[in-house]
Backbone atoms as SQL, in Angstrom:
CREATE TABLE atoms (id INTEGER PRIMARY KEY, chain TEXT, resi INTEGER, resn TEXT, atom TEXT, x REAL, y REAL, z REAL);
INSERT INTO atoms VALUES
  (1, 'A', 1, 'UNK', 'N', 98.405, 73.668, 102.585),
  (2, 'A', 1, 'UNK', 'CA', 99.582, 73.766, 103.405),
  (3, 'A', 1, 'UNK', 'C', 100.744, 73.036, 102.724),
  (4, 'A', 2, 'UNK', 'N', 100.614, 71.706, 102.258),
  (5, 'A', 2, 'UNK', 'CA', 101.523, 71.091, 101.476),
  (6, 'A', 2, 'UNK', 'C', 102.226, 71.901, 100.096),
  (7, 'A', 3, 'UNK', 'N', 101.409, 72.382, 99.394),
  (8, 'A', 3, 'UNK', 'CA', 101.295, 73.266, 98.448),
  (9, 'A', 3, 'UNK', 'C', 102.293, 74.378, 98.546),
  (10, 'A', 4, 'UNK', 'N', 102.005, 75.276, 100.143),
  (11, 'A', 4, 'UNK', 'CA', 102.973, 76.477, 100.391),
  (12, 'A', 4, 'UNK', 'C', 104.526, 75.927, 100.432),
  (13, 'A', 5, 'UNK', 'N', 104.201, 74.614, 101.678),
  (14, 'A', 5, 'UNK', 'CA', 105.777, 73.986, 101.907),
  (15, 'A', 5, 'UNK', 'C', 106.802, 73.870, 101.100),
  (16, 'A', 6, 'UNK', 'N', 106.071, 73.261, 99.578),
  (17, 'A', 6, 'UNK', 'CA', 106.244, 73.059, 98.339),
  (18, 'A', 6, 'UNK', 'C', 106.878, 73.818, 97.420),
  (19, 'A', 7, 'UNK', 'N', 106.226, 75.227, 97.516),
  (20, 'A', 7, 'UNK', 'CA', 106.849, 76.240, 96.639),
  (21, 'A', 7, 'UNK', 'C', 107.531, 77.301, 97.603),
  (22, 'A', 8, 'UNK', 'N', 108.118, 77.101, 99.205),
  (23, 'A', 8, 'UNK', 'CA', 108.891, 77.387, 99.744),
  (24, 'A', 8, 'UNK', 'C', 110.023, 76.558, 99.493),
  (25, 'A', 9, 'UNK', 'N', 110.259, 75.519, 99.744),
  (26, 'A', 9, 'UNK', 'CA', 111.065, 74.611, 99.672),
  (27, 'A', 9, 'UNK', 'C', 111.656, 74.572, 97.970),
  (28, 'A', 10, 'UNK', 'N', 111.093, 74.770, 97.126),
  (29, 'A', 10, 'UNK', 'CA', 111.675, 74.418, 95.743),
  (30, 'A', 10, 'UNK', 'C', 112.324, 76.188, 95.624),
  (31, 'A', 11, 'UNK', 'N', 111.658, 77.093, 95.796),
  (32, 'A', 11, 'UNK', 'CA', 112.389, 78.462, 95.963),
  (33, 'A', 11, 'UNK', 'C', 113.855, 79.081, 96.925),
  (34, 'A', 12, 'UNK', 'N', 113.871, 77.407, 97.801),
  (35, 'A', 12, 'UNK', 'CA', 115.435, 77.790, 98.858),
  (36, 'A', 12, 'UNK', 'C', 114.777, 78.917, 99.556),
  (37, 'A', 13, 'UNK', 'N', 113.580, 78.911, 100.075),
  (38, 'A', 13, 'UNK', 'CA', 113.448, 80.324, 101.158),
  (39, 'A', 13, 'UNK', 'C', 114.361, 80.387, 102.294),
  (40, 'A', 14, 'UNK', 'N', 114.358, 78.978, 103.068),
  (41, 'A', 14, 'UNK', 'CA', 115.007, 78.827, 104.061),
  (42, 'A', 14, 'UNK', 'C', 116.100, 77.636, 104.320),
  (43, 'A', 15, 'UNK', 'N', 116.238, 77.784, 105.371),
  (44, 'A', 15, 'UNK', 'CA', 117.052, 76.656, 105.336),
  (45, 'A', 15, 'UNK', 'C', 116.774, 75.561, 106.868),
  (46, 'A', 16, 'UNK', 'N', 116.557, 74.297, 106.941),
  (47, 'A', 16, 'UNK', 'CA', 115.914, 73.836, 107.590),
  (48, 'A', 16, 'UNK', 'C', 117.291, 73.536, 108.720),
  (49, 'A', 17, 'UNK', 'N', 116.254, 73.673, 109.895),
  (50, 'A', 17, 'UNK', 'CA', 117.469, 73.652, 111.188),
  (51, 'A', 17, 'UNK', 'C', 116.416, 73.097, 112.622),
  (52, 'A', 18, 'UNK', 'N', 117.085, 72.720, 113.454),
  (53, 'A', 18, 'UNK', 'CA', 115.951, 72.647, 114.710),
  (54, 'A', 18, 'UNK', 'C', 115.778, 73.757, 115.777),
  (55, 'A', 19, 'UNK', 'N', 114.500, 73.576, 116.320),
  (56, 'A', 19, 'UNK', 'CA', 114.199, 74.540, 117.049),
  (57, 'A', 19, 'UNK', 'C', 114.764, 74.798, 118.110),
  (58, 'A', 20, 'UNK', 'N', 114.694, 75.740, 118.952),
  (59, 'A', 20, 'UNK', 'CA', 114.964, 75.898, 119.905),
  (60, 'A', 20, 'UNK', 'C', 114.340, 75.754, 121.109),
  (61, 'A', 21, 'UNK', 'N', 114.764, 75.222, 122.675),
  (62, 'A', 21, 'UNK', 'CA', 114.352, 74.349, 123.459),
  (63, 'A', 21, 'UNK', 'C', 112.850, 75.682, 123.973),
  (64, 'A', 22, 'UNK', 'N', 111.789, 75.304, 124.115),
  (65, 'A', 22, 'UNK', 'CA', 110.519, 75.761, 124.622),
  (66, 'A', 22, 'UNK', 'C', 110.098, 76.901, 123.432),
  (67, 'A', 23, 'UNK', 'N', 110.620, 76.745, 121.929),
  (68, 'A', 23, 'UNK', 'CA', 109.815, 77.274, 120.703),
  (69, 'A', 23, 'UNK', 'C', 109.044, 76.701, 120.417),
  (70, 'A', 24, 'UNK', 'N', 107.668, 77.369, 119.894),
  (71, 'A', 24, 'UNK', 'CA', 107.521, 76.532, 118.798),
  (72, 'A', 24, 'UNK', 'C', 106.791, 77.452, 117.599),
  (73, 'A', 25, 'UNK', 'N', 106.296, 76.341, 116.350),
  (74, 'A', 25, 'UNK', 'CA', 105.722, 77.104, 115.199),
  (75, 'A', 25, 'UNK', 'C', 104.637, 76.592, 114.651),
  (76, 'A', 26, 'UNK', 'N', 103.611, 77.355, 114.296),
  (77, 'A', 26, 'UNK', 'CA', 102.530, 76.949, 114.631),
  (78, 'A', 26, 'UNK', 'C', 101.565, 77.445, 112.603),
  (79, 'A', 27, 'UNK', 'N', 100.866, 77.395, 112.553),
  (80, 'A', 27, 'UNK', 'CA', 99.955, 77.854, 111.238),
  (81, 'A', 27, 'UNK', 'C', 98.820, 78.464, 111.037),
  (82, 'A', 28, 'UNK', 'N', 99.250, 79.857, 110.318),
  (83, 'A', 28, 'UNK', 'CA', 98.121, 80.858, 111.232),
  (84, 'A', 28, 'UNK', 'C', 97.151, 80.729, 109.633),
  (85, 'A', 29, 'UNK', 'N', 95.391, 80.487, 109.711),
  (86, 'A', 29, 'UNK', 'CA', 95.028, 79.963, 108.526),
  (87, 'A', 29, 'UNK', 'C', 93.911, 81.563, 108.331),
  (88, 'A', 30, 'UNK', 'N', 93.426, 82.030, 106.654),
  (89, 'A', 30, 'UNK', 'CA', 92.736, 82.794, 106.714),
  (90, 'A', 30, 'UNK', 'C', 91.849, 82.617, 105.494),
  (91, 'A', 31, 'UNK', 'N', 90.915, 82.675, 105.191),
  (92, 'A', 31, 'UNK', 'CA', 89.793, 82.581, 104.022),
  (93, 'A', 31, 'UNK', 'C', 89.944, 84.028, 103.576),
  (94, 'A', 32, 'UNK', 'N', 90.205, 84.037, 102.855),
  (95, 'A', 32, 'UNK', 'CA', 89.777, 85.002, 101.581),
  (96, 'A', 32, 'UNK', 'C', 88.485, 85.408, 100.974),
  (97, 'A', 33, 'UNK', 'N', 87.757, 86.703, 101.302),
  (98, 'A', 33, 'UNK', 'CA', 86.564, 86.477, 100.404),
  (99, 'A', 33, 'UNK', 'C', 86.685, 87.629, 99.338),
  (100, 'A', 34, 'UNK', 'N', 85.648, 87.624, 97.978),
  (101, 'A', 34, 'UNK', 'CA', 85.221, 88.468, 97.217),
  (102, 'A', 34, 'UNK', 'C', 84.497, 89.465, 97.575),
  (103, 'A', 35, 'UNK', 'N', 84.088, 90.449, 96.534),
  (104, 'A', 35, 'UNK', 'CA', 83.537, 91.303, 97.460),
  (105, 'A', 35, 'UNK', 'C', 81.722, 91.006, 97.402),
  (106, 'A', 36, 'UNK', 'N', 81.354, 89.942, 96.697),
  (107, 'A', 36, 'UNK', 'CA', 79.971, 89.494, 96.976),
  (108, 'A', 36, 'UNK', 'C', 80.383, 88.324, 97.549),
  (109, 'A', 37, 'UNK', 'N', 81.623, 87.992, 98.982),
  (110, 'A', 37, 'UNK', 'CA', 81.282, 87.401, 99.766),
  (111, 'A', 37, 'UNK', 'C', 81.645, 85.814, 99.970),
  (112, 'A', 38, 'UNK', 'N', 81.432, 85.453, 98.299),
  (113, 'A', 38, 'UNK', 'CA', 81.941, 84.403, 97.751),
  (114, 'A', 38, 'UNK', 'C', 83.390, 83.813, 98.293),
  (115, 'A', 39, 'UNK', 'N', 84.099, 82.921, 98.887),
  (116, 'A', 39, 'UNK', 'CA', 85.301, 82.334, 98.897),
  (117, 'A', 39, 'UNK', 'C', 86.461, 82.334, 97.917),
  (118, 'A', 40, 'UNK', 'N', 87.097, 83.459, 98.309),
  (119, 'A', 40, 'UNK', 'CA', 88.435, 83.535, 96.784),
  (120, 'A', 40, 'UNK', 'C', 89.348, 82.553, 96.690),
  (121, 'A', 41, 'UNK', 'N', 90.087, 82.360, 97.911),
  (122, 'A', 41, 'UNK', 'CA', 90.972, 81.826, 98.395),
  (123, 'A', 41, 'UNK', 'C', 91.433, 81.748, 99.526),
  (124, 'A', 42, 'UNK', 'N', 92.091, 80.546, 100.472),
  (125, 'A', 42, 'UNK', 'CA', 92.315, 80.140, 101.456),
  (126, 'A', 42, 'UNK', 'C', 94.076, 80.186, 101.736),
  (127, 'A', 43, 'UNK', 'N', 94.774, 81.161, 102.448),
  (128, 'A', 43, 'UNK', 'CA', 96.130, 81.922, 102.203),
  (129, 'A', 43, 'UNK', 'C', 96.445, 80.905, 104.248),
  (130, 'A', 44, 'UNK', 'N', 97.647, 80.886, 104.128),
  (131, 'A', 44, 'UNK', 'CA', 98.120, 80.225, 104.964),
  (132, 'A', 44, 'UNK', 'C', 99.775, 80.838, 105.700),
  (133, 'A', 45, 'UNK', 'N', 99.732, 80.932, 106.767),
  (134, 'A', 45, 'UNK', 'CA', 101.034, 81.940, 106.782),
  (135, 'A', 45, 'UNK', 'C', 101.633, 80.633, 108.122),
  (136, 'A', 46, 'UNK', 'N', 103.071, 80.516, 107.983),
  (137, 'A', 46, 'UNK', 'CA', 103.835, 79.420, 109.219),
  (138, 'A', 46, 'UNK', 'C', 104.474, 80.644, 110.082),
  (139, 'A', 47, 'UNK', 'N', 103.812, 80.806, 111.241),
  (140, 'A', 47, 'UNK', 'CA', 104.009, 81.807, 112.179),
  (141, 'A', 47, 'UNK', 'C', 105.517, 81.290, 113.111),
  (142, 'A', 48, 'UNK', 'N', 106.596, 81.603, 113.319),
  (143, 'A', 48, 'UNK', 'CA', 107.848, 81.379, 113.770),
  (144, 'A', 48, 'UNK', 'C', 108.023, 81.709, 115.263),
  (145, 'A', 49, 'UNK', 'N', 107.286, 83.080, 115.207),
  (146, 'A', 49, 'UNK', 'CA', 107.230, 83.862, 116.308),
  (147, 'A', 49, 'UNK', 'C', 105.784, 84.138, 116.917),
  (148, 'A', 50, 'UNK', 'N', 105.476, 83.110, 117.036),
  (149, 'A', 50, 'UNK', 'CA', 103.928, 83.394, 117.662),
  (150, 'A', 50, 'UNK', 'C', 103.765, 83.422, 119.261),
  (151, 'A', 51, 'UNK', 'N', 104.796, 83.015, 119.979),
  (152, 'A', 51, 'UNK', 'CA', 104.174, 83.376, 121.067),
  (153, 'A', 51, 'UNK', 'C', 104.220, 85.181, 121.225),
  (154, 'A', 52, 'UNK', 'N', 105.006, 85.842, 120.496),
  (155, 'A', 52, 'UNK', 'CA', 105.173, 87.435, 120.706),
  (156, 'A', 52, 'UNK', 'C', 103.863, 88.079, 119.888),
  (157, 'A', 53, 'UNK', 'N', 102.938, 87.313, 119.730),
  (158, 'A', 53, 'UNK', 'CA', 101.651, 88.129, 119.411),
  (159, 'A', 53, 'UNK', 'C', 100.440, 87.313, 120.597),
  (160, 'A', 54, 'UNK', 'N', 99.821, 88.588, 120.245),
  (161, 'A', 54, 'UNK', 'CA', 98.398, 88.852, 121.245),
  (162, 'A', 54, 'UNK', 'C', 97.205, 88.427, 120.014),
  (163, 'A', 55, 'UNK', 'N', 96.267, 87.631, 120.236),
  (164, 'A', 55, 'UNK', 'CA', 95.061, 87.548, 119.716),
  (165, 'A', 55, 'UNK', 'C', 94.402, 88.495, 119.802),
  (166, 'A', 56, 'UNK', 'N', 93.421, 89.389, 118.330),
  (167, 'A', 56, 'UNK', 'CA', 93.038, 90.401, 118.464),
  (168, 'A', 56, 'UNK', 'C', 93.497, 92.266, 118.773),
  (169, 'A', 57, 'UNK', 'N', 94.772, 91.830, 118.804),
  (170, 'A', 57, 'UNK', 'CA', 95.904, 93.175, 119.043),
  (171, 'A', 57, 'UNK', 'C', 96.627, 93.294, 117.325),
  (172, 'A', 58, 'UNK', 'N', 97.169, 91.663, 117.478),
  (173, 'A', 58, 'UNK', 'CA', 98.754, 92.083, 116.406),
  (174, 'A', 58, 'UNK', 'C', 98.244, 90.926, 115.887),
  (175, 'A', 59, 'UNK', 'N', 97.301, 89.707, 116.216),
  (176, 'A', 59, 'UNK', 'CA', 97.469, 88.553, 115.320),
  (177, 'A', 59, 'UNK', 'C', 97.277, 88.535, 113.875),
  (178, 'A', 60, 'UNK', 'N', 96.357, 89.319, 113.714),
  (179, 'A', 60, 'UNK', 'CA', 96.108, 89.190, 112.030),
  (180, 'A', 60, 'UNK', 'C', 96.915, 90.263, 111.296),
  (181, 'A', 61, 'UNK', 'N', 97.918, 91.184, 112.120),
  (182, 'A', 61, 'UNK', 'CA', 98.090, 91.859, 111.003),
  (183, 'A', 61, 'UNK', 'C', 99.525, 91.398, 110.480),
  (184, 'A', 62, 'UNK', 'N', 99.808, 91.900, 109.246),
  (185, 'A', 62, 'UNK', 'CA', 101.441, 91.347, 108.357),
  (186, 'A', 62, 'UNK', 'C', 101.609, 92.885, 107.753),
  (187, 'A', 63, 'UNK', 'N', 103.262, 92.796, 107.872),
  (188, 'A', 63, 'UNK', 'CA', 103.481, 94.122, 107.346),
  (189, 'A', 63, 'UNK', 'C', 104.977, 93.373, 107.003),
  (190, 'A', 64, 'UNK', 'N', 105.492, 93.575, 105.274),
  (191, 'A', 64, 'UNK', 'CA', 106.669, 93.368, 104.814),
  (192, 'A', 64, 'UNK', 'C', 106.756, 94.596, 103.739),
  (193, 'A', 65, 'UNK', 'N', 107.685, 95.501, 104.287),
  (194, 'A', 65, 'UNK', 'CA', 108.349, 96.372, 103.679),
  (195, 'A', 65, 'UNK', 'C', 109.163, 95.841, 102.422),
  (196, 'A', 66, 'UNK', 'N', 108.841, 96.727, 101.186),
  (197, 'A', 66, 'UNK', 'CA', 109.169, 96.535, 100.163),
  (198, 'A', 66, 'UNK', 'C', 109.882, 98.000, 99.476),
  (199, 'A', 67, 'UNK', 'N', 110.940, 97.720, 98.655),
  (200, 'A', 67, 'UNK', 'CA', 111.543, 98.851, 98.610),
  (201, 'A', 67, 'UNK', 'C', 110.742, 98.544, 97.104),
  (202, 'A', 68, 'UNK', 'N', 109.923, 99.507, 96.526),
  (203, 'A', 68, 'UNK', 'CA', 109.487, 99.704, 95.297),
  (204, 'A', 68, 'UNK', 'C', 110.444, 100.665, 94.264),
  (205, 'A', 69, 'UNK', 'N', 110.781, 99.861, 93.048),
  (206, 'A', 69, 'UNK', 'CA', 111.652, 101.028, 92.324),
  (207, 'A', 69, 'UNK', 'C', 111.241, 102.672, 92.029),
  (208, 'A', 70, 'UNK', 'N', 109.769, 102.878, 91.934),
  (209, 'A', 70, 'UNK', 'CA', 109.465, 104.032, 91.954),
  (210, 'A', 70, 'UNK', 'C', 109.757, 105.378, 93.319),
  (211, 'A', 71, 'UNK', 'N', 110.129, 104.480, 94.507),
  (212, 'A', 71, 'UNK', 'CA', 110.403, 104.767, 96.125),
  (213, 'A', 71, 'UNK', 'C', 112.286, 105.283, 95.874),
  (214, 'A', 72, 'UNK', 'N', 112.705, 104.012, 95.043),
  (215, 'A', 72, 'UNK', 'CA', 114.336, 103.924, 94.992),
  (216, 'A', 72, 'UNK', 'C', 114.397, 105.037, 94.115),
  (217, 'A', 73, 'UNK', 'N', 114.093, 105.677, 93.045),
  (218, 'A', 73, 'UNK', 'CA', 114.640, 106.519, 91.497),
  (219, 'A', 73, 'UNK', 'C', 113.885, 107.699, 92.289),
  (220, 'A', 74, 'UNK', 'N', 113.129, 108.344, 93.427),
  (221, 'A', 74, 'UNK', 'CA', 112.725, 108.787, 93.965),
  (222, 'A', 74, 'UNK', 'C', 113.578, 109.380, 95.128),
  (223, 'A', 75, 'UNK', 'N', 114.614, 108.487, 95.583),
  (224, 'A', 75, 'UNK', 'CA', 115.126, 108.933, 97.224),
  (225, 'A', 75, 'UNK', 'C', 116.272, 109.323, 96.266),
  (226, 'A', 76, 'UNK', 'N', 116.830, 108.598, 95.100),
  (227, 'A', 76, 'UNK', 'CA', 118.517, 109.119, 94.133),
  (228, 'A', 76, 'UNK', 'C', 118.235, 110.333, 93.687),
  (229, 'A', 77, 'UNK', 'N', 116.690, 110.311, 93.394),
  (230, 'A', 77, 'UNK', 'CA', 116.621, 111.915, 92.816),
  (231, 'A', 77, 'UNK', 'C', 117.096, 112.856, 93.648),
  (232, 'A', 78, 'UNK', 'N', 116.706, 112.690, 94.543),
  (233, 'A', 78, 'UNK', 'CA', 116.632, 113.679, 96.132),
  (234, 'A', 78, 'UNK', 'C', 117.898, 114.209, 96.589),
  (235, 'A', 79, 'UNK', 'N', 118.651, 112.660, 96.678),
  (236, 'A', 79, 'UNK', 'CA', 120.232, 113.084, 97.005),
  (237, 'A', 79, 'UNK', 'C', 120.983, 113.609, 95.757),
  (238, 'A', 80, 'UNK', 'N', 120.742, 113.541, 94.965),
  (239, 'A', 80, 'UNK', 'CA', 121.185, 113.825, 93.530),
  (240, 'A', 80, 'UNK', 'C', 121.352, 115.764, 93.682);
């Protein structure tokens, strides 16, 4: 966890401010395994908006849209 803070903070992700009255933020933790099972890695996400998820509905999932250059030289072709 120190580690993530770490290479958030030296990257300027955000910018630090206080919360707002009855927020809060919390640390959603997940193990990583191989596919014989083994422990890969231990990934850590600082949830902002957690009371707007449901356990077992929406908690585990993450979705960040990425515009891939092959997506971008793809949509110029189109309008082109």
């Amino acid at each position: 966890m120190d580690e993530k803070m770490a290479a958030l903070d030296a990257n300027d992700t955000w910018e630090l401010t206080s919360l707002p009255k009855g927020q809060e933020i919390k640390w959603v933790y997940k193990v990583k395994h191989n596919a014989n099972v083994f422990v890969n890695r231990y990934k850590t996400r600082l949830v902002a908006k957690g009371y707007a998820q449901t356990y077992g509905i929406d908690y585990e999932e993450t979705y960040n849209p990425i515009a891939k250059m092959t997506n971008v030289r793809a949509i110029v072709a189109m309008t082109a």
